[in-house]
C-alpha positions in Angstrom: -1.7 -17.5 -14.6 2.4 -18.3 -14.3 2.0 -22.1 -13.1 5.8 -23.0 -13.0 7.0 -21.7 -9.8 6.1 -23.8 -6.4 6.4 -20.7 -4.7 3.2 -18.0 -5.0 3.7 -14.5 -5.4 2.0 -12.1 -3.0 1.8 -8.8 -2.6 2.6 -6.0 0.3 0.8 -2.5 0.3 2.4 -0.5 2.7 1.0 2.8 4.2 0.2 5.0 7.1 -3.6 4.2 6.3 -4.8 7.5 8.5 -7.5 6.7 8.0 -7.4 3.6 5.7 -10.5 4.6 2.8 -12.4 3.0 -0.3 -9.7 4.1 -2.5 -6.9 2.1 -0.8 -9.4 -1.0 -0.5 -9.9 -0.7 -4.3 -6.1 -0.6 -5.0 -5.5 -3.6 -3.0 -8.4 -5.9 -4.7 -7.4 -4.5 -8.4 -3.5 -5.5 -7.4 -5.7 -9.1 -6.1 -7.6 -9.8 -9.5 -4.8 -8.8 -11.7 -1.5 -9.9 -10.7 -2.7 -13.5 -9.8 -1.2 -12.9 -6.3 -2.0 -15.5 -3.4 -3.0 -12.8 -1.1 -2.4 -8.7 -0.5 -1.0 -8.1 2.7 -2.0 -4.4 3.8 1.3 -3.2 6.2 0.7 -0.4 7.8 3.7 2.0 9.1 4.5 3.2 12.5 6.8 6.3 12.1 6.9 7.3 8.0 10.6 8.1 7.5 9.4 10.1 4.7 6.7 11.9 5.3 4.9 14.2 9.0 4.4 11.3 11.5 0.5 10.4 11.7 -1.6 11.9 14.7 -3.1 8.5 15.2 -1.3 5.5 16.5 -0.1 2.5 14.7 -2.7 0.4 17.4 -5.5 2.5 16.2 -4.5 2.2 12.5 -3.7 -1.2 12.8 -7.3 -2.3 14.4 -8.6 0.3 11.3 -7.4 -2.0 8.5 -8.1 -4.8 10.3 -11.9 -3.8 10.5 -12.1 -2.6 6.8 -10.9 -5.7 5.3 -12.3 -8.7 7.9 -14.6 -9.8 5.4 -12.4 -9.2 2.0 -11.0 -12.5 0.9 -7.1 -12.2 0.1 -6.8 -8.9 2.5 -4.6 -9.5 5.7 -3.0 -7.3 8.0 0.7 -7.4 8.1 1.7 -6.1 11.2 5.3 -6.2 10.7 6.4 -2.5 11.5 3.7 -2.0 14.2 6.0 -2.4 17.1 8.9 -0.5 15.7 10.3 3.1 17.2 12.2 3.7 14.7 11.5 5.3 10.9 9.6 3.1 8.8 11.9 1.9 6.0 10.4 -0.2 3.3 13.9 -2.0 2.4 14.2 -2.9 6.5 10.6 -4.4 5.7 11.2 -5.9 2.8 14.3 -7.7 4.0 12.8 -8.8 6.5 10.0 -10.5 4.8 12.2 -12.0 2.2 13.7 -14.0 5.5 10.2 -15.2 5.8 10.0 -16.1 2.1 13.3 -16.7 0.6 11.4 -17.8 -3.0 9.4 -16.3 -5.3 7.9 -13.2 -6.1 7.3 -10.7 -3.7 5.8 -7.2 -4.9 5.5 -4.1 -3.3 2.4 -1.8 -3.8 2.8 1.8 -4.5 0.8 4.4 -5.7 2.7 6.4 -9.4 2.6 9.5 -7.2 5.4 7.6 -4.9 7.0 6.1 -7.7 7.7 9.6 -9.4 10.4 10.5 -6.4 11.2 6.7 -5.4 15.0 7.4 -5.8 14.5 9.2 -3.2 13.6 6.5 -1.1 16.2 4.9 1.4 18.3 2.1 -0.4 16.0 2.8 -3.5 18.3 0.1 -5.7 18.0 -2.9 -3.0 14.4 -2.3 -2.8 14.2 -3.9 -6.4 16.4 -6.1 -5.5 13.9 -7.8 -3.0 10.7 -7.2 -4.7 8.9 -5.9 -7.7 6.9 -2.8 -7.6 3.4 -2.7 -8.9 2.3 0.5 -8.9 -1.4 1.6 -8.9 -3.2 5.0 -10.9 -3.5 8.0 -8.7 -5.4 10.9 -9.6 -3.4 13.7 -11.1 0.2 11.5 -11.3 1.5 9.8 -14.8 4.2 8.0 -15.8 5.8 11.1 -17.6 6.4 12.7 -13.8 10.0 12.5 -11.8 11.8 9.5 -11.8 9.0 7.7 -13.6 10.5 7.3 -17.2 13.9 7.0 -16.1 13.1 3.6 -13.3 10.5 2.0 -15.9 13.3 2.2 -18.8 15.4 0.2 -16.8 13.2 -1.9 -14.9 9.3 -1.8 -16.5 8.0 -4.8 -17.9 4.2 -5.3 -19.4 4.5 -9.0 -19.2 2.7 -10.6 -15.8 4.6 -13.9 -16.0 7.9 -11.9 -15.1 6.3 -11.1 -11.5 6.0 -14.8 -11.2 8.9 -16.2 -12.6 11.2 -14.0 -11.2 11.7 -12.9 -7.6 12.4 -9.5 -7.9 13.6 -6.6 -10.0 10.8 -5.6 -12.2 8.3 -2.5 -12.4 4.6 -2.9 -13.7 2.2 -0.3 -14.1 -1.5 -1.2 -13.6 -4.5 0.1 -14.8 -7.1 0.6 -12.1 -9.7 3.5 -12.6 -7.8 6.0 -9.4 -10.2 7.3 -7.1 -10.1 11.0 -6.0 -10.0 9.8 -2.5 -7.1 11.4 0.1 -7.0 10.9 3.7 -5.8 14.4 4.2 -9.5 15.9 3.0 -11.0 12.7 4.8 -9.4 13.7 8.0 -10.4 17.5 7.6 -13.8 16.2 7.2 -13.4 14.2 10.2 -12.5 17.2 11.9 -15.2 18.9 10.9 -17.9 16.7 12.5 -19.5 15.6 9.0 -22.3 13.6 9.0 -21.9 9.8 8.4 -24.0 10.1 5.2 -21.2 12.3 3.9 -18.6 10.2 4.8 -19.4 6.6 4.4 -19.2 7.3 0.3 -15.3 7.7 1.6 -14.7 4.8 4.4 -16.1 1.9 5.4 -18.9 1.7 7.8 -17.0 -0.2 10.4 -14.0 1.9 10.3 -16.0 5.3 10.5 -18.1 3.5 13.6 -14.4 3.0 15.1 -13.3 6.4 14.8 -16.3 7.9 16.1 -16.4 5.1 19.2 -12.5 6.0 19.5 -13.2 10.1 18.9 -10.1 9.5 16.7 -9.3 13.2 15.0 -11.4 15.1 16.6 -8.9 17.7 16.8 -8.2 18.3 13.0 
């Protein structure tokens, strides 16, 4: 692990986490073992600028992450955008926690899925310019889709010390086994009154005994 920087990387996974399910918790702790990151901070959105606005509120999503990683060392909740009313804008985000930590690397989780239209994204360009992006397998994405071959030309790297040593400005691709999981089918199956057998292979215990204490999308 990169010793030569005082300052630690650590990492940011934003997302609307509706509901927040095994697959994300197993992108955070891959992006945890691998990238030799102090901690992965799991930020979820309030209004997507990108993307429907979720039918469950920030406070309810919020207390969601919060229950599935309590007892995951290296998880915390960043509850940054929580109180915004505004579209969620990573770079607005991300500048604002560079204020917080003006050195060392800061990196931003996505999924390759998001990463195949991410110059579509708001201020795409000063996005690298405060972090590096470290983007995890999804099912049925590659790096051949979109904007993918074009952003890791430019800006992929292979080598972990460069996520260390430099602040920002650098794209990795990881290799975590992805997980057919999507919160859309989980949240039809919510809707659906499936049994708890059926979906505790998909979400954590505690956050499917929230949701049904809550009667959170029960209208599906």
């Amino acid at each position: 692990m990169p010793t030569s920087r005082p300052d630690r990387a650590f990492a940011v996974f934003g997302g609307t986490f509706d509901p927040i399910h095994k697959a994300h918790l197993a992108c955070a702790q891959y992006v945890l073992a691998h990238c030799a990151v102090s901690e992965v901070q799991l930020m979820p959105c309030h209004l997507p600028a990108h993307r429907a606005s979720p039918g469950v509120s920030a406070e309810h999503r919020a207390a969601m992450v919060q229950l599935a990683i309590e007892h995951v060392p290296g998880l915390s909740l960043q509850p940054l955008e929580l109180n915004k009313h505004s579209p969620s804008y990573t770079v607005d985000s991300l500048r604002l926690l560079r204020e917080q930590h003006p050195r060392g690397g800061l990196l931003f989780v996505m999924g390759m899925d998001s990463l195949a239209y991410f110059k579509q994204w708001h201020q795409w360009q000063s996005i690298l310019q405060l972090a590096h992006l470290v983007v995890c397998q999804r099912p049925g994405s590659t790096a051949a889709d979109g904007d993918c071959p074009e952003l890791l030309e430019q800006y992929g790297t292979r080598a972990l010390q460069d996520l260390h040593l430099l602040d920002s400005g650098k794209i990795m691709l990881l290799d975590n086994p992805p997980l057919e999981l999507s919160a859309t089918e989980i949240r039809a199956l919510l809707g659906k009154n499936q049994q708890s057998a059926e979906l505790s292979q998909l979400i954590p215990a505690e956050v499917l005994q929230y949701i049904k204490t809550e009667r959170l999308y029960s209208n599906v």
